[in-house]
TORTIVO-793288 format. One line per 2 residues: number of its first residue (from 1); their letters; for each residue x, y, z of C-alpha. Coordinates in steps of 0.1 Angstrom, whole numbers, plus 5000, padded with zeros to 4 digits. Layout:
// TORTIVO-793288
NUM = a = X/Y/Z | ...
//
This chain:
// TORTIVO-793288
1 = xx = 1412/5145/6051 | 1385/5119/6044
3 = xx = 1384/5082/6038 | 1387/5086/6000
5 = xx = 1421/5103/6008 | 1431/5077/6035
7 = xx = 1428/5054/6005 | 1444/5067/5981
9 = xx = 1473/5066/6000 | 1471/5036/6005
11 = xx = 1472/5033/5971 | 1506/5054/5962
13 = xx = 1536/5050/5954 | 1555/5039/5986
15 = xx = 1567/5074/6003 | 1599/5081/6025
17 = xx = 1599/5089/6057 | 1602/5125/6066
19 = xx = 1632/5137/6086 | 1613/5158/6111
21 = xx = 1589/5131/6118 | 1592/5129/6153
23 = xx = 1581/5095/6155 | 1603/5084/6124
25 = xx = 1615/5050/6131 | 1652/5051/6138
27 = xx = 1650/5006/6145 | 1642/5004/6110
29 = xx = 1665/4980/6094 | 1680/4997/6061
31 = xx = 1681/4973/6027 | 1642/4961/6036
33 = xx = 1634/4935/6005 | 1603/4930/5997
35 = xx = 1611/4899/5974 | 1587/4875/5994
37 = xx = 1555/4898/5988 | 1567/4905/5950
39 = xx = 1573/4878/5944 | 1536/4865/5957
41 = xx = 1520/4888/5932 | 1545/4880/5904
43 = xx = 1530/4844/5905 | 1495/4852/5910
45 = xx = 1501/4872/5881 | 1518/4847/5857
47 = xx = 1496/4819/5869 | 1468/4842/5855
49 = xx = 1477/4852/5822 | 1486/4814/5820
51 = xx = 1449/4808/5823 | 1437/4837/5801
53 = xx = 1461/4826/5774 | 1446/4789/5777
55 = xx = 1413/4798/5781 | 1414/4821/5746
57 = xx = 1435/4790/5730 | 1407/4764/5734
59 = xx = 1373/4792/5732 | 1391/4800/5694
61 = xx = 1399/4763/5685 | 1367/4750/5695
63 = xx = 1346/4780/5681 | 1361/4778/5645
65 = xx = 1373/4746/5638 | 1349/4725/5661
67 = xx = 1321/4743/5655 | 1327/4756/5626
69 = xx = 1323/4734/5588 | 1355/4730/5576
71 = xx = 1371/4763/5584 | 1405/4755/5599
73 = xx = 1431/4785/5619 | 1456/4803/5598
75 = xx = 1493/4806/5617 | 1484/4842/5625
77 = xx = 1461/4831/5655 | 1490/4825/5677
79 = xx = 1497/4865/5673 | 1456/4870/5683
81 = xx = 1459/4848/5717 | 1480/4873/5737
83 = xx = 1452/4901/5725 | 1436/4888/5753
85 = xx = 1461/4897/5782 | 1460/4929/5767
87 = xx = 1423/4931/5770 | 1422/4915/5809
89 = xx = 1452/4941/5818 | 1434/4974/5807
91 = xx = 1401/4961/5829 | 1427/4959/5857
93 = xx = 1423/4920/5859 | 1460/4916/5868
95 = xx = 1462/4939/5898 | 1433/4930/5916
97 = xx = 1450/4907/5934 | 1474/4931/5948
99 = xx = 1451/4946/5970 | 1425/4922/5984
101 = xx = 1429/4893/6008 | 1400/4871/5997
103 = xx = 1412/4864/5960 | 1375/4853/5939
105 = xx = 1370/4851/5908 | 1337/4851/5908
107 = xx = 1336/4887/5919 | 1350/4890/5880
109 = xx = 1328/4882/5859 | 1316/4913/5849
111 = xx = 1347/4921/5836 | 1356/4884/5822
113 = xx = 1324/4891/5806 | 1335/4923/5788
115 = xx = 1368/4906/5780 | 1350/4877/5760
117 = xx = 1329/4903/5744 | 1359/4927/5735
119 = xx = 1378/4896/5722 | 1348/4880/5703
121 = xx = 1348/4911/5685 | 1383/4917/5675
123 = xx = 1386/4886/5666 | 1351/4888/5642
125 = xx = 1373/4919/5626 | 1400/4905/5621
127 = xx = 1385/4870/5604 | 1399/4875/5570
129 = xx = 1438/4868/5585 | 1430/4845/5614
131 = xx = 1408/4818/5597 | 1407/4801/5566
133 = xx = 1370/4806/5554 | 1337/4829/5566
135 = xx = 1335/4833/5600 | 1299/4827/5610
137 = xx = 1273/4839/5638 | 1275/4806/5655
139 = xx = 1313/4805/5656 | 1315/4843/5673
141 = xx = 1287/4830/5695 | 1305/4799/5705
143 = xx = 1342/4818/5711 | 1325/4842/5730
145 = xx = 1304/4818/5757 | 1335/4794/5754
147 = xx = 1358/4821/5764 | 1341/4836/5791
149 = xx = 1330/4803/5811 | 1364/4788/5804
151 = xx = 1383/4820/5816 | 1363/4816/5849
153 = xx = 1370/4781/5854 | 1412/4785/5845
155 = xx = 1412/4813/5866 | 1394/4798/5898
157 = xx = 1418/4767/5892 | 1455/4788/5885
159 = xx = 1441/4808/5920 | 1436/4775/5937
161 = xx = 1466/4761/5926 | 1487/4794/5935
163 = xx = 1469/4795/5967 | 1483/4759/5977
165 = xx = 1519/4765/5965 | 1525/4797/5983
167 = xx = 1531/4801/6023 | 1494/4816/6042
169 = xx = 1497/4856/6039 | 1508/4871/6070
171 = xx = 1490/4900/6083 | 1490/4923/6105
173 = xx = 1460/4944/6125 | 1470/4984/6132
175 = xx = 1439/4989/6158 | 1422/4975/6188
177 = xx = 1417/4941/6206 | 1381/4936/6193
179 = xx = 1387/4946/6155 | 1420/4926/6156
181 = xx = 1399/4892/6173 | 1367/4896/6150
183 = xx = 1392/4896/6118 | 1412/4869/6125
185 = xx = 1379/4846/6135 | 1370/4856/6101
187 = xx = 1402/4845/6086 | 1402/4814/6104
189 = xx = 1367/4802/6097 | 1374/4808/6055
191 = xx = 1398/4784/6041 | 1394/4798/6006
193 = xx = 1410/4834/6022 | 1451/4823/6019
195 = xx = 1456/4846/6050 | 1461/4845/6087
197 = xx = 1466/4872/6112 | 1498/4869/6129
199 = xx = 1491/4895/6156 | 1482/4936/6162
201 = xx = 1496/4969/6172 | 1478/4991/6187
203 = xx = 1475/5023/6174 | 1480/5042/6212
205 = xx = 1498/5022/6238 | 1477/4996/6260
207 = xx = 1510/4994/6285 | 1486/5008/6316
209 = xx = 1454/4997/6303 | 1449/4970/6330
211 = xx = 1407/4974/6324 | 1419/4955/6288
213 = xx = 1428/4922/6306 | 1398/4909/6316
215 = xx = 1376/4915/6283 | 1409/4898/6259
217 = xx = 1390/4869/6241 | 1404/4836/6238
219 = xx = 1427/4830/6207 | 1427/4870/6203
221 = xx = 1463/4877/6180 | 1490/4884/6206
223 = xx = 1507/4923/6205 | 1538/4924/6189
225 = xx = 1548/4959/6199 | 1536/4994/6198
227 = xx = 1538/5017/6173 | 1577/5028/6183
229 = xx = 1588/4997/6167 | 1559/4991/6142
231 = xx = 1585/4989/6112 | 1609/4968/6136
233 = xx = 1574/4941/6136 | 1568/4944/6100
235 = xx = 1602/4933/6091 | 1609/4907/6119
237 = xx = 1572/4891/6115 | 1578/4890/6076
239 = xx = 1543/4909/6072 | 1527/4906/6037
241 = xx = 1496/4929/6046 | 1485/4957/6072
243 = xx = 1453/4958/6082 | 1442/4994/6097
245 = xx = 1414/4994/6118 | 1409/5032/6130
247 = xx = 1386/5031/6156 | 1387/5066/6175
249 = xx = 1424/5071/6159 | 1432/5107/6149
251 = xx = 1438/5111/6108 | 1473/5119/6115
253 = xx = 1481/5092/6134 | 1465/5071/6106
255 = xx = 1482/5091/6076 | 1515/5081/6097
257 = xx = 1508/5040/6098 | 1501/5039/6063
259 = xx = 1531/5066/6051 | 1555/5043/6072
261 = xx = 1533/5008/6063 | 1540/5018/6024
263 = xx = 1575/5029/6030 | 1584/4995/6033
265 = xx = 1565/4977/6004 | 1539/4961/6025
267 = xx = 1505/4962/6013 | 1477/4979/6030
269 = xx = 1438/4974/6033 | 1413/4994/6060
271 = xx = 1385/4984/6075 | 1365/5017/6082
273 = xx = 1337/5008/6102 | 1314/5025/6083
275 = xx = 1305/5000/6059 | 1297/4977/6091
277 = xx = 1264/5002/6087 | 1258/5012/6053
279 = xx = 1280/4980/6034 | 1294/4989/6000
281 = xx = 1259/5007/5991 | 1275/5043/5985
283 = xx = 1284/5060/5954 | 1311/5086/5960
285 = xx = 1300/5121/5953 | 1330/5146/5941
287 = xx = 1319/5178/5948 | 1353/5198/5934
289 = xx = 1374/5182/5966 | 1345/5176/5986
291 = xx = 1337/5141/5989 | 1302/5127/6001
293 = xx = 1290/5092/6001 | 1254/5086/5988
295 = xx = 1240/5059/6001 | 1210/5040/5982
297 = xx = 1177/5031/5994 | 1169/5001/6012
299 = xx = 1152/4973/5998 | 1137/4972/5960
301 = xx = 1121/4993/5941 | 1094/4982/5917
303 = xx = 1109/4970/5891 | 1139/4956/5906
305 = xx = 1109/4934/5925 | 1102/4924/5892
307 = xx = 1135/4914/5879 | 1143/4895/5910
309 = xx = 1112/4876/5911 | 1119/4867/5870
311 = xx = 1150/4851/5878 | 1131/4832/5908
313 = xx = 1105/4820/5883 | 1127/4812/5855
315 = xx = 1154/4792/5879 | 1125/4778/5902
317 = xx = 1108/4764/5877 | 1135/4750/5856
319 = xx = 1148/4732/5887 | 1116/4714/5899
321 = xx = 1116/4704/5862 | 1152/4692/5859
323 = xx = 1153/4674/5901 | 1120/4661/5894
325 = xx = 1133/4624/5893 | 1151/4633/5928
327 = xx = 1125/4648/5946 | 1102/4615/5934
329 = xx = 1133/4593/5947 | 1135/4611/5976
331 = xx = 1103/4608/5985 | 1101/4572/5984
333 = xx = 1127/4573/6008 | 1110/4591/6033
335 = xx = 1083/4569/6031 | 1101/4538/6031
337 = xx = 1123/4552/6068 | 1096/4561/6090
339 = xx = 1063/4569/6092 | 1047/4604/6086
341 = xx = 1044/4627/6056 | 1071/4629/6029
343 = xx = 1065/4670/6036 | 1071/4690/6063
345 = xx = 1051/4722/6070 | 1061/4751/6093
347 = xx = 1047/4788/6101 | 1075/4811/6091
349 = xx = 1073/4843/6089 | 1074/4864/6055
351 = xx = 1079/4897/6035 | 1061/4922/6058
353 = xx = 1052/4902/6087 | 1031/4879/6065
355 = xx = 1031/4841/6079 | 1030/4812/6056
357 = xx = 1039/4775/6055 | 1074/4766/6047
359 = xx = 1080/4733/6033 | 1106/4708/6033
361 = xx = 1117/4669/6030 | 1107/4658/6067
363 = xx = 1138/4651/6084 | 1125/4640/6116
365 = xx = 1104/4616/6134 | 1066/4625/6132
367 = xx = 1058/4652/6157 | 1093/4661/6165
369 = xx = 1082/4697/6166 | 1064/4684/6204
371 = xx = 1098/4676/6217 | 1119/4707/6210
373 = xx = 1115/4725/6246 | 1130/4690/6259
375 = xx = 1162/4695/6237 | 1164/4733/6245
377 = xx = 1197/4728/6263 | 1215/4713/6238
379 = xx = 1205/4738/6213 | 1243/4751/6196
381 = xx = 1227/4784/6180 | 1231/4817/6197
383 = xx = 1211/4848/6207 | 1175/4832/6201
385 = xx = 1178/4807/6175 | 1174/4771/6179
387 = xx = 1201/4749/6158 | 1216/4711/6169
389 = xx = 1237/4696/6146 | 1234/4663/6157
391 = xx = 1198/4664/6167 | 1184/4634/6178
393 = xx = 1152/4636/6163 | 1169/4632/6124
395 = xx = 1159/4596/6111 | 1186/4582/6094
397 = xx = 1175/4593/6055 | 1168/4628/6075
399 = xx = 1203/4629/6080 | 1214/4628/6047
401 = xx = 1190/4651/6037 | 1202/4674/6065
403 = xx = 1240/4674/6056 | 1235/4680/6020
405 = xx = 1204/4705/6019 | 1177/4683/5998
407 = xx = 1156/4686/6023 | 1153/4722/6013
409 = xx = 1143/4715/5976 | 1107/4715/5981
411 = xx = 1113/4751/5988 | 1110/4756/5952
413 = xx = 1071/4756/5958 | 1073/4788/5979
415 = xx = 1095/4806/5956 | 1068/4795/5930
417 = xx = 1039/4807/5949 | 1052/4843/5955
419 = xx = 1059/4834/5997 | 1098/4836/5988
421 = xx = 1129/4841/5970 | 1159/4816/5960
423 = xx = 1180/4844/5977 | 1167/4866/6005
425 = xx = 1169/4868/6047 | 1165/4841/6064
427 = xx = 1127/4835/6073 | 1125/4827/6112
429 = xx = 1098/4810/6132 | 1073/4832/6152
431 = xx = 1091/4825/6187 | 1124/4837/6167
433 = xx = 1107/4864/6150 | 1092/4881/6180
435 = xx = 1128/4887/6194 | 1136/4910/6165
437 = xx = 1121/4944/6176 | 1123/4981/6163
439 = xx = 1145/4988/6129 | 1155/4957/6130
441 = xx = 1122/4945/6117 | 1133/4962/6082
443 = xx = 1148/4928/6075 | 1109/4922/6069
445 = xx = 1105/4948/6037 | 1130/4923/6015
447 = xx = 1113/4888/6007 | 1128/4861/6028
449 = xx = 1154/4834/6006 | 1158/4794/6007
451 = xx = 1195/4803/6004 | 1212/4836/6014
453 = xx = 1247/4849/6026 | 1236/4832/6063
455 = xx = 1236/4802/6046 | 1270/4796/6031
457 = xx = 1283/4814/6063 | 1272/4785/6082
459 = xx = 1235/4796/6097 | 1240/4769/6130
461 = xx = 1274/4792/6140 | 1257/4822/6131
463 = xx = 1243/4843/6162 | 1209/4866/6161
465 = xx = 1225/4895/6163 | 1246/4888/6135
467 = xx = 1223/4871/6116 | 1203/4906/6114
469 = xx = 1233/4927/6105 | 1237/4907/6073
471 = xx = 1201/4903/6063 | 1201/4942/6065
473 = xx = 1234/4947/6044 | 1216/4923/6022
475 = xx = 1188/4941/6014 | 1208/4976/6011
477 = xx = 1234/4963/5987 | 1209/4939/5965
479 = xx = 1216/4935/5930 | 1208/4907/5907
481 = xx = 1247/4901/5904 | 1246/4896/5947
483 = xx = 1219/4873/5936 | 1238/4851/5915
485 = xx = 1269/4848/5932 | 1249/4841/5963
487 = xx = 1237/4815/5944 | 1269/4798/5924
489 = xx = 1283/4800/5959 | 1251/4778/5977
491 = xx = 1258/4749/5951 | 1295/4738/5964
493 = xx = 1284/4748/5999 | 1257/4724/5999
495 = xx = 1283/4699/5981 | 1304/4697/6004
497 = xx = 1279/4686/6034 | 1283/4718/6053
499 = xx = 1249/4723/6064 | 1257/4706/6100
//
């Protein structure tokens, strides 16, 4: 039995307990109903095609009549507008939901994107009953970019919306202390995630384990029970998901949680901790029943290089054109606050060890560089980074600049000159960079970013050691697509003023 298997049933139909199971549940209560979870999926479902249905409304209005000369809608268009929920349900858009926690809908648009191309062309063929004159290029052109940006923004809203009516999710971690702990500081520290864990059970009993007590972190979820009343806990608790983490647990005690875990309608997801090593870079191999996992390369090859540093050019560019106004502004500002330079230059360290000058908006008092050993203790970053949100040296438009990341703009003229990427690892400081020894220093083959996933995480809270993990699951999972969301994701991030 292999993971594959392990997830597919997970994925079943929910299966009865055997009768010679000798650790069948006999505290079960009969009658289980599993309204509460139903009917959580019911409404994320509704709310969707909702959005889907308004979304193809308004891209076919505006795309024939608006854009169109004087072609108006026949009455047979109200037949066309639910072609579209039949489109979104064959790409699975509608059961999605079911079984992830973190509900995005950016992580669809590939497949929004095939649904406004599948619709745009049914509705091209069938022109002659739907609309009252010639269908032109412009008009297909206009459904279809209409229909795909408008299905992204009605979906991200009916989510949000959903997400605010309904109670948190209530899960539940099958596993050890640490997994149990690191998930639910995940959970806690991502508002968009609609979920909370409630508390664990172990998957062997902890009863005697007194060596446990002393390494329990603080706000770690409480145990609920062992696995002798794990269907009692799912029931009593009201849990909406399981969350398996394995650890050393043997396959059949696993194939038990989820046979008993889908038994009673609750909805499963694992965290293998594989992927902690290799992220979702695999492509499953079926070898006539015998699965492998290939796992790509790291880094870019040649001409994804290329492609990535196309997009850099064509975005970089496009934005120093478009902010130039801002970064003029800005710069009088700078100049007006204190005295110095309106840049500020730094040695960071690039793509294959290669040092080069950073530049930002000067946030800080001339020569606050001199002063940093005097503010070591108060630095807030941990494992060899050096982070103060409230650093005393900020003048007050520094502040600003700060909280909403302008003073990274000037960024732009790295990205420009070849010394980075809008999306890459974070580029460190020498002192920071000589802590990073051995493998680690892979990090270095992928070109450092002005934004990256460290960033919207929050890089002040994020640690060295963790701050290495995910520049390497960066570079071994890249794709222009990462790129982009990575992006899309930076702008309300930087919005919002989180960069404290």
């Amino acid at each position: 039995m292999n993971w594959q298997d392990l997830t597919l049933f997970a994925r079943d139909v929910p299966v009865k307990r055997p009768a010679d199971d000798p650790r069948s549940l006999e505290e079960i209560p009969e009658g289980r109903t599993d309204q509460s979870i139903w009917g959580r999926e019911r409404l994320y479902r509704r709310s969707l095609a909702a959005a889907d249905v308004l979304s193809a409304g308004l891209a076919v209005y505006v795309g024939v009549e608006l854009v169109g000369r004087g072609d108006s809608l026949t009455p047979w268009v109200v037949l066309a507008l639910p072609l579209v929920l039949v489109v979104s349900k064959i790409l699975g858009l509608y059961d999605r939901d079911e079984h992830v926690v973190k509900k995005t809908t950016l992580d669809e648009a590939p497949a929004l994107f095939q649904v406004a191309t599948l619709y745009a062309l049914l509705t091209w063929l069938g022109a002659q009953y739907l609309v009252d004159g010639e269908l032109g290029t412009s008009q297909v052109v206009g459904l279809w970019g209409l229909l795909f940006l408008s299905m992204l923004v009605c979906r991200m809203t009916a989510r949000s919306l959903t997400r605010h009516r309904l109670p948190v999710e209530r899960c539940l971690v099958v596993g050890d202390l640490g997994s149990a702990a690191r998930v639910a500081a995940k959970f806690d520290s991502l508002t968009s995630v609609g979920a909370t864990v409630v508390g664990r059970v172990p998957i062997r009993s902890e009863r005697d384990r007194d060596d446990l007590i002393p390494y329990i972190p603080s706000g770690a979820p409480p145990v609920l029970g062992e696995m002798d009343t794990l269907g009692l806990v799912l029931v009593q608790e009201e849990i909406h998901r399981v969350l398996i983490a394995p650890g050393a647990a043997s396959q059949p005690d696993l194939l038990h949680v989820v046979r008993l875990v889908k038994s009673l309608g609750v909805r499963v997801s694992i965290l293998p901790r594989l992927t902690e090593v290799v992220g979702t870079s695999v492509e499953f191999d079926d070898l006539e029943g015998v699965t492998m996992m290939g796992l790509r390369r790291y880094g870019l090859s040649r001409s994804s290089r290329a492609l990535k540093r196309t997009l850099d050019l064509t975005l970089s560019i496009g934005a120093l054109v478009l902010l130039s106004p801002l970064l003029a502004a800005v710069a009088v500002a700078i100049k007006l606050d204190s005295k110095g330079p309106v840049l500020f230059r730094q040695r960071r360290i690039g793509m294959e060890g290669r040092a080069f000058p950073i530049f930002k908006f000067r946030s800080m008092v001339d020569g606050a560089e001199d002063a940093r050993g005097e503010l070591s203790e108060l630095n807030e970053a941990k494992g060899g980074l050096f982070k103060i949100a409230e650093d005393p040296r900020l003048t007050r438009v520094g502040r600003f600049l700060r909280r909403s990341s302008i003073d990274e703009l000037p960024q732009l003229f790295n990205v420009v000159r070849g010394e980075m990427s809008l999306v890459g690892p974070r580029p460190l400081v020498p002192d920071e960079d000589r802590e990073i020894r051995g493998l680690d220093r892979r990090r270095l083959h992928v070109m450092p970013g002005v934004t990256g996933v460290w960033q919207i995480y929050g890089s002040s809270r994020i640690p060295m050691r963790e701050m290495i993990t995910i520049d390497y699951l960066y570079g071994a999972n890249w794709s222009l697509w990462l790129d982009i969301k990575i992006l899309l994701r930076t702008v309300p991030h930087a919005a919002r003023f989180r960069n404290i």
